[in-house]
C-alpha positions as CSV (number, residue, x, y, z in Angstrom):
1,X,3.5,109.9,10.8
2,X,5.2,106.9,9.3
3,X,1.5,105.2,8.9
4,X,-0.5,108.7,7.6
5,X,1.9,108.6,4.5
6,X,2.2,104.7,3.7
7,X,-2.1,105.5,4.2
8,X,-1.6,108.2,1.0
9,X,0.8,106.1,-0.9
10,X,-2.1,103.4,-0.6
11,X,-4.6,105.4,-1.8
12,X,-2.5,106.9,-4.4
13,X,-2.0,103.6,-5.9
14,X,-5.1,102.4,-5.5
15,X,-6.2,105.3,-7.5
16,X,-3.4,104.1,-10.0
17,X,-4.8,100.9,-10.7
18,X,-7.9,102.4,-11.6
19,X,-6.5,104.0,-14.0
20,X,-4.9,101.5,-15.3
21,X,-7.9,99.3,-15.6
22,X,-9.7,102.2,-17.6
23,X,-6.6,102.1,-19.9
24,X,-7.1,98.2,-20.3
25,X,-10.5,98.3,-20.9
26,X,-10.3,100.8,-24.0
27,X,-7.3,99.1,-25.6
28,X,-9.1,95.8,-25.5
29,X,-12.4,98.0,-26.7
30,X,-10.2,99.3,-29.4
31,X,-8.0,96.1,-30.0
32,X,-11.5,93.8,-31.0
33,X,-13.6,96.1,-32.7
34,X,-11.1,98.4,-34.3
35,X,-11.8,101.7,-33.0
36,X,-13.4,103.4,-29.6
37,X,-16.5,105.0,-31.0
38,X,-18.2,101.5,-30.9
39,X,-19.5,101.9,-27.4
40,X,-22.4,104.2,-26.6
41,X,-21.3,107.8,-24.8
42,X,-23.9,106.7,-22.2
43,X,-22.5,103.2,-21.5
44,X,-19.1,104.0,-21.4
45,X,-20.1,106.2,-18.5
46,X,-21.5,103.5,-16.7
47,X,-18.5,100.7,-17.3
48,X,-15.8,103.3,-16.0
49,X,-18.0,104.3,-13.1
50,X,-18.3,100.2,-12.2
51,X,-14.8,99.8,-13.2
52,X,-13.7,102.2,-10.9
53,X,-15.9,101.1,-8.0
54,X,-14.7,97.1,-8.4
55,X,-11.0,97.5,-9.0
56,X,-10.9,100.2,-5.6
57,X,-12.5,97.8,-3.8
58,X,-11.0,95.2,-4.9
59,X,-7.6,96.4,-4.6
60,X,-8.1,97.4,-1.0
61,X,-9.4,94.1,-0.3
62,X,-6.6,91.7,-1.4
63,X,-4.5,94.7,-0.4
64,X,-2.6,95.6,-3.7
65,X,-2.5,99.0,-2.9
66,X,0.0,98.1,-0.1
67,X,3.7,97.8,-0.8
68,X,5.3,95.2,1.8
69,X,8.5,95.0,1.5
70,X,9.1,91.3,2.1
71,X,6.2,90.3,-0.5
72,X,7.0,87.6,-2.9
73,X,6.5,88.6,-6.7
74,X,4.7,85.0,-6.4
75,X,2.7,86.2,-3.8
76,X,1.9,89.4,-6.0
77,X,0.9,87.6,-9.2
78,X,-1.1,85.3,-7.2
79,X,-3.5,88.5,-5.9
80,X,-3.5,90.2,-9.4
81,X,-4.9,86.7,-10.6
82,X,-7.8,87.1,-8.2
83,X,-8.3,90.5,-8.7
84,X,-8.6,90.5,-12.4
85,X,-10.6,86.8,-12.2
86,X,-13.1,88.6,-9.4
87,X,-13.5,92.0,-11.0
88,X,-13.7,90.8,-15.0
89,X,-16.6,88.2,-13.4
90,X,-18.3,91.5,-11.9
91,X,-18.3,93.5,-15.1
92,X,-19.7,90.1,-17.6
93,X,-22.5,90.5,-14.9
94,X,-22.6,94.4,-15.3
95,X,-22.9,93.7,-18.8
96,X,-26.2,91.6,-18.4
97,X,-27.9,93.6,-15.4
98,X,-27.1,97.0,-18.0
99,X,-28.6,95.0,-21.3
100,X,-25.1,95.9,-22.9
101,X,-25.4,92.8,-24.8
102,X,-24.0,94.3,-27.9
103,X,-21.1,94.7,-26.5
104,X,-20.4,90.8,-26.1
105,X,-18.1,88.8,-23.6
106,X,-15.0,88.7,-26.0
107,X,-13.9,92.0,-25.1
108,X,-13.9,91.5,-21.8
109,X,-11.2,88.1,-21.9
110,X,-9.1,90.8,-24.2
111,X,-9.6,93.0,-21.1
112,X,-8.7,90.3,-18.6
113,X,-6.1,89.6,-20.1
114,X,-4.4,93.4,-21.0
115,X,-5.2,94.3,-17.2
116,X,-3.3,91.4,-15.9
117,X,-0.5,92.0,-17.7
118,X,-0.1,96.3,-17.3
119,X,-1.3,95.6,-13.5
120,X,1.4,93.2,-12.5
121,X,4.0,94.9,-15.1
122,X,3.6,98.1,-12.7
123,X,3.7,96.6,-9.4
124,X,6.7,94.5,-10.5
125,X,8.4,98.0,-11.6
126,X,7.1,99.6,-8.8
127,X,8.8,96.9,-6.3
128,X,11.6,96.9,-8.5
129,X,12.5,100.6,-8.2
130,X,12.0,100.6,-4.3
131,X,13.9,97.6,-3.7
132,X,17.0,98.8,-5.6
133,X,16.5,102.4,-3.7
134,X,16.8,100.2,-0.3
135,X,19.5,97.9,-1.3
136,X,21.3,101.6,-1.7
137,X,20.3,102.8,1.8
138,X,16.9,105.0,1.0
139,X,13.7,104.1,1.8
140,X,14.7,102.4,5.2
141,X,13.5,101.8,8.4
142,X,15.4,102.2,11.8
143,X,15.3,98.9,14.1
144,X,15.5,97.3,17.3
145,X,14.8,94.2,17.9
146,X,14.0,93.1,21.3
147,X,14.8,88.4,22.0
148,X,16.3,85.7,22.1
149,X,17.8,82.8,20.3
150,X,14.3,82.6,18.6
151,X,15.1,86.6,17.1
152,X,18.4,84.6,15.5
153,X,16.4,83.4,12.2
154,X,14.9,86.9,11.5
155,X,17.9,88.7,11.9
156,X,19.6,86.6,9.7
157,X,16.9,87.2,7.2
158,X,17.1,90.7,7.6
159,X,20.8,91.1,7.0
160,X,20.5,89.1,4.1
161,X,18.0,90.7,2.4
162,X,18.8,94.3,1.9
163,X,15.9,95.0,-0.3
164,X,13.7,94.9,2.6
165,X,15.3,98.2,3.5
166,X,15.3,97.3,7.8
167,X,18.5,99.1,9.4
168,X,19.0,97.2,12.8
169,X,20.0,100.4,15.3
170,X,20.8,97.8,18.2
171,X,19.7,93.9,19.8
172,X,18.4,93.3,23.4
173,X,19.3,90.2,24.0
174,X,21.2,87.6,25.8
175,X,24.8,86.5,25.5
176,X,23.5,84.5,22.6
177,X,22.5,87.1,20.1
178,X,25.7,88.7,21.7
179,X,27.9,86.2,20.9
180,X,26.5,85.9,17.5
181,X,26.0,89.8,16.2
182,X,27.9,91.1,18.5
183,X,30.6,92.2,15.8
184,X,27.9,93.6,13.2
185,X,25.1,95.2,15.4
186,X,24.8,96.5,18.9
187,X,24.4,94.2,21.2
188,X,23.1,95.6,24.7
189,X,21.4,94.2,27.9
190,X,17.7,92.9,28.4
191,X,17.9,94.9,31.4
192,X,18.0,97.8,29.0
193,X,15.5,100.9,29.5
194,X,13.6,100.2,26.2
195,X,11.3,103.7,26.9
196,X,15.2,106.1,27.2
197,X,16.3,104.2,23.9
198,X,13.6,105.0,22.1
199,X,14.0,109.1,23.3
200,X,18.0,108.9,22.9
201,X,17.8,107.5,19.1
202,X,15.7,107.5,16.1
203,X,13.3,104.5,15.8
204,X,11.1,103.4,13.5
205,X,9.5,100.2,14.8
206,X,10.6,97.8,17.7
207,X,10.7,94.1,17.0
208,X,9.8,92.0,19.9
209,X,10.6,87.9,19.3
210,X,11.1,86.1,21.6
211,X,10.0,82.1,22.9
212,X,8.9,82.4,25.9
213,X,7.6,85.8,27.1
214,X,6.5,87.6,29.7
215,X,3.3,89.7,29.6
216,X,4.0,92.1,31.8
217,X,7.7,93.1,29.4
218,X,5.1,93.1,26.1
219,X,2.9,95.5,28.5
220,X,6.3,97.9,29.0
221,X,7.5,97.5,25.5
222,X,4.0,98.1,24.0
223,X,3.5,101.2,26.3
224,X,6.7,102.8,25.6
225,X,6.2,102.7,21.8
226,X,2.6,104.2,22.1
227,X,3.9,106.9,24.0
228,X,6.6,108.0,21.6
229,X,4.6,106.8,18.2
230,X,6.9,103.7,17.3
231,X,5.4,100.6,15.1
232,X,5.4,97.3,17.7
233,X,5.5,94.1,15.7
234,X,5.4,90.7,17.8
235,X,6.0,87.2,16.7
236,X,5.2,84.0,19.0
237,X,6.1,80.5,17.8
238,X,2.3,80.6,19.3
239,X,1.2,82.1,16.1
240,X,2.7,78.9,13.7
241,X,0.0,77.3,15.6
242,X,-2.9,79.7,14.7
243,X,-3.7,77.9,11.3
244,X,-7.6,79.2,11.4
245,X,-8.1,82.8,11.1
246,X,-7.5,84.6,13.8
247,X,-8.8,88.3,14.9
248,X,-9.3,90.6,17.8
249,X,-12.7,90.8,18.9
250,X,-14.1,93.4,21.2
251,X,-16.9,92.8,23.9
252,X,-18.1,95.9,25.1
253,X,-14.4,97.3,26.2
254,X,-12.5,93.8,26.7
255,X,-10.1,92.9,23.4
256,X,-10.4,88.9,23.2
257,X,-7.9,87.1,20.5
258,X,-10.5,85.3,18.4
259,X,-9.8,81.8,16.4
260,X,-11.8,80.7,13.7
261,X,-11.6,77.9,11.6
262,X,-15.2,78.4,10.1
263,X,-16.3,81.3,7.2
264,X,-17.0,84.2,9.8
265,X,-18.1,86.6,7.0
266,X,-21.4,87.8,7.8
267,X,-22.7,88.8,5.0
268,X,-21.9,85.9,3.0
269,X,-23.2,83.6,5.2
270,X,-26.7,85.8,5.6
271,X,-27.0,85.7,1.9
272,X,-26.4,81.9,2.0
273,X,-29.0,81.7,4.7
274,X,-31.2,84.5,2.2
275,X,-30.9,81.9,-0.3
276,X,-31.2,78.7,1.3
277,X,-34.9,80.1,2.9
278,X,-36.1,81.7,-0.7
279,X,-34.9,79.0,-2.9
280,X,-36.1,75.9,-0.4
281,X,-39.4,77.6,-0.1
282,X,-39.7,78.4,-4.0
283,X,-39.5,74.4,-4.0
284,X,-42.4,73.2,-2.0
285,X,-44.5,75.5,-3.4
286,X,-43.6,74.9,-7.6
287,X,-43.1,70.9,-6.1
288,X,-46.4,70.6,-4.2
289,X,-48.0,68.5,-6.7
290,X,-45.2,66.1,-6.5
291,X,-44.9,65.7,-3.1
292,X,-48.8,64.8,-3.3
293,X,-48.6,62.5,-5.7
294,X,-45.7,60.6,-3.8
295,X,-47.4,60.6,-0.5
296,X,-50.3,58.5,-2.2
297,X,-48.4,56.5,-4.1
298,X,-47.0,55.5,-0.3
299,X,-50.2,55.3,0.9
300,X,-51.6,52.8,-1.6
301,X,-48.2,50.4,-2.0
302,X,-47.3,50.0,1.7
303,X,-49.0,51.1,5.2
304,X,-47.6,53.1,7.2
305,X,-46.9,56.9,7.3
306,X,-46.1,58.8,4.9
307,X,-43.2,60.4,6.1
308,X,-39.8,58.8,8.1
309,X,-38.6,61.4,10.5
310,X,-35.0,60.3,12.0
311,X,-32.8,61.9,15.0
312,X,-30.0,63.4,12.7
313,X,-26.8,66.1,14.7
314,X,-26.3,69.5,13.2
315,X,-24.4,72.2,13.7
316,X,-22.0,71.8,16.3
317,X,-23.6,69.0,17.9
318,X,-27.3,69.8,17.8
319,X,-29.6,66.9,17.4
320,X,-32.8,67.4,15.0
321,X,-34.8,65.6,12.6
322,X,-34.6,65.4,9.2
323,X,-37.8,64.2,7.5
324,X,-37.9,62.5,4.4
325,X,-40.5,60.4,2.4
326,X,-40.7,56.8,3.7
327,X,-38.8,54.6,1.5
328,X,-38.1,51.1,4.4
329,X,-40.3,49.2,5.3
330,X,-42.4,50.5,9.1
331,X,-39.7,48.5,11.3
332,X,-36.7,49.1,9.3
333,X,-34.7,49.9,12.5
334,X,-35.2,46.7,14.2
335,X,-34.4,44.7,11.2
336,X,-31.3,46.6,10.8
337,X,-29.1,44.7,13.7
338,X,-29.8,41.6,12.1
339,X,-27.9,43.0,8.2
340,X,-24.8,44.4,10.4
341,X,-22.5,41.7,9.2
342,X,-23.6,42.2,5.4
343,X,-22.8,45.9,6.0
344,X,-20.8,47.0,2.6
345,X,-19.2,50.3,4.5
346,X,-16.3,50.2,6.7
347,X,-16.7,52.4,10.2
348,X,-19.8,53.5,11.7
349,X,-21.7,53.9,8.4
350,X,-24.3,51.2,7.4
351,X,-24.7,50.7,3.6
352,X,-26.3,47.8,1.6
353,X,-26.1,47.4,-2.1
354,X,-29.2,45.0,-2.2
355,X,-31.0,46.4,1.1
356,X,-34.2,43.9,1.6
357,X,-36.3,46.8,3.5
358,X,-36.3,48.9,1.2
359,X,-39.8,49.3,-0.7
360,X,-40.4,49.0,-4.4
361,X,-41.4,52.8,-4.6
362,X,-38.9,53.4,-2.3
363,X,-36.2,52.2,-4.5
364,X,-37.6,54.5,-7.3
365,X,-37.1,57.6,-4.4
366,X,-34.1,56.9,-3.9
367,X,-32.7,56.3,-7.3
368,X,-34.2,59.6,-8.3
369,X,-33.3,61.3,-4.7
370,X,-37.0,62.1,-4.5
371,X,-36.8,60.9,-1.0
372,X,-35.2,64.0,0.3
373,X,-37.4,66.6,-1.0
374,X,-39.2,66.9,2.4
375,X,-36.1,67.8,3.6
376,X,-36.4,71.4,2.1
377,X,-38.7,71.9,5.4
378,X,-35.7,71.3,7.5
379,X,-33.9,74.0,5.4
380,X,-36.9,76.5,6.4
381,X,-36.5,75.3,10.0
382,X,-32.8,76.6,9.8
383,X,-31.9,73.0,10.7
384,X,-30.1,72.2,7.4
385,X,-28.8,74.2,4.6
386,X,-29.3,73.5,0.4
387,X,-25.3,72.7,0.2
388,X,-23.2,71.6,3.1
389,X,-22.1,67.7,4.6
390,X,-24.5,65.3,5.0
391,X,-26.2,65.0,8.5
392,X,-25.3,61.9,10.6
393,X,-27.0,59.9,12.4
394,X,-26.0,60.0,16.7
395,X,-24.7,56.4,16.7
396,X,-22.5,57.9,13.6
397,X,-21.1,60.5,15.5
398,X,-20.6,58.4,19.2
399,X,-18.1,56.2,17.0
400,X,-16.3,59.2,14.8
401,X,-12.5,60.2,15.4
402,X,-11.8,63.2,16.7
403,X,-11.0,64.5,13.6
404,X,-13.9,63.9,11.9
405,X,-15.8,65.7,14.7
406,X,-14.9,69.1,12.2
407,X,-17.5,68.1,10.0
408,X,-20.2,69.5,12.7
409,X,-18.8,73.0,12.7
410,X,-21.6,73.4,9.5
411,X,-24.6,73.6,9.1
412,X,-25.8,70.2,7.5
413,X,-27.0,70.0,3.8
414,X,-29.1,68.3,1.5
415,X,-26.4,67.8,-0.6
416,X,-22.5,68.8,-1.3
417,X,-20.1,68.5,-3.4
418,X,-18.1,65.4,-2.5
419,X,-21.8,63.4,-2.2
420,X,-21.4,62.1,-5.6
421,X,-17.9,61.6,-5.6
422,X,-18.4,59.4,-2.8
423,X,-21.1,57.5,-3.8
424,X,-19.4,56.5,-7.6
425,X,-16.3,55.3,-5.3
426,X,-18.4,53.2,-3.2
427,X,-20.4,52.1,-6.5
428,X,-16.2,51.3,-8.0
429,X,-15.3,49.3,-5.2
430,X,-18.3,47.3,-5.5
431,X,-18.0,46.5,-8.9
């Protein structure tokens, strides 16, 4: 029951900040161009219709709509930020997909802006009210809280802060808690019959902390608030741990605790994989000329093939190779044990300022990163991606901490972000 109506307060609000996003929009409409009749009937339609879509979306993803009762205002702000930043971003592109260009971007920073400020104004008022209703008794919610000397720091918090609205009925706990709370709350046995307590008084969730636990007492707890309809909340110091993401996934029947510490959304990494394919092969075909003209300009300077193919690991450990045009001499790999000692790179990586196999029109591919261009075929093979760390060699890899081991848990790229950053360092430290 308890969850149906937080469910229609959700929605409620989530309706709310619709409407309040309609309201921002007109006033900064109104506010720029000095009245509201500037925006065709037609238009207008179409912008509160995306509006609405966005900012319910929205809202229900970074979860606005829900009112926790121990969330920060920082915490607040912080999602109204991203809210307004993500759903302003969506409407500029409206804008352009629409051909409302006479409308102009101005507006919609006005708009930013005025949302921001009426969106967080009313959740601030909104948490305001219900906190002061708590501190004075309504709004709250029945407790028992099920641990041991672990349960100590929340109780403490929960006594402390009133606004949260959490009345604490009774502790099971050991002589501890007993010896602590025993004046203020209930104290009774960890013997006690959770499933008869639950039947003899009025609950509204059951807080289970406690160190070490036994599965077999979560089973019983877990069981007994099912049967009767009462919220179960758990906390581990297991869970401080659990700094990926973290989710239940089900195979077939069987619930398995998932950890991530990878992206796992699916459709943003499909449309990353979309792209990568389109835009790698939208390359080789515009680039085709070039990459002829470079493969005979190898052919007439220096004999040998064309292209230099080298073992390279992937993602999670998968070896491939990555082809590139030929810029080294043909037995650059043998000479390369006798420049270890002028290596300019500290660890497993080799790198020469002044590198005496390199070719003369392999020094222009490289300054220009011509060089990798074949490499787009490795982005078709699903071997590499357009953006993501640069692919190591296995020699790399045999000699890397285990730390840097993480770097394998994506998909290789032609290039990324910290590339350049790197290589200007390097270029810093070498005068």
């Amino acid at each position: 029951m308890i969850r149906e109506k937080e469910n229609v307060v959700n929605n409620f609000l989530a309706f709310v900040e619709v409407a309040i996003a309609w309201l921002a929009f007109n006033m900064s409409l109104f506010l720029y161009f000095g009245h509201f009749s500037f925006l065709r009937y037609k238009d207008s339609i179409i912008l509160h219709l995306i509006i609405a879509l966005v900012w319910f979306t929205l809202g229900k993803y970074f979860r606005l709509a829900q009112l926790h009762r121990s969330r920060p205002y920082s915490a607040l702000l912080f999602n109204c930020v991203a809210l307004v930043l993500a759903g302003t971003s969506l409407l500029g592109l409206a804008v352009l997909v629409f051909d409302l260009y006479y409308i102009g971007f101005d507006p919609l920073i006005y708009f930013g802006f005025i949302n921001l400020a009426l969106m967080f104004g009313f959740k601030i008022a909104i948490y305001a009210f219900l906190k002061r209703a708590r501190v004075h008794g309504r709004n709250s919610r029945s407790i028992i809280i099920i641990g041991d000397y672990t349960a100590a720091s929340f109780i403490e918090q929960v006594l402390k802060y009133k606004e949260w609205g959490y009345k604490i009925v009774s502790i099971i706990g050991n002589q501890d808690l007993s010896r602590l709370y025993g004046e203020l709350i209930p104290v009774l046995s960890p013997e006690t019959d959770v499933a008869k307590l639950l039947e003899d008084k009025t609950i509204d969730e059951v807080i289970f902390i406690k160190g070490k636990m036994s599965i077999d007492e979560v089973e019983h707890v877990t069981h007994a608030c099912s049967e009767v309809g009462v919220i179960f909340r758990m906390y581990s110091p297991f869970f401080n741990k659990l700094k990926s993401k973290a989710h239940i996934h089900h195979y077939n029947t069987m619930p398995l605790l998932t950890i991530a510490n990878t992206p796992t959304d699916y459709l943003a990494m499909r449309l990353k994989a979309i792209f990568d394919f389109v835009f790698s092969l939208l390359v080789i075909v515009v680039a085709s000329p070039v990459f002829v003209l470079i493969s005979a300009l190898i052919a007439l300077t220096d004999r040998g093939p064309v292209f230099f193919k080298q073992k390279r690991v992937g993602l999670r450990g998968r070896k491939f190779y990555a082809y590139k045009f030929r810029t080294m001499v043909v037995n650059a790999e043998e000479l390369k044990s006798k420049l270890l000692e002028d290596n300019e790179m500290d660890g497993p990586v080799f790198k020469m300022k002044n590198d005496p196999r390199i070719t003369k029109i392999g020094r222009f591919l490289r300054k220009t990163s011509l060089d990798e261009l074949p490499q787009f075929f490795n982005v078709l093979l699903g071997d590499m991606s357009i953006v993501g760390p640069r692919p190591p060699v296995p020699q790399e890899v045999k000699e890397y901490e285990r730390w840097q081991l993480r770097r394998l848990s994506m998909k290789p790229g032609i290039t990324c972000t910290w590339q350049s950053q790197v290589e200007m360092i390097f270029h810093l430290m070498n005068g």
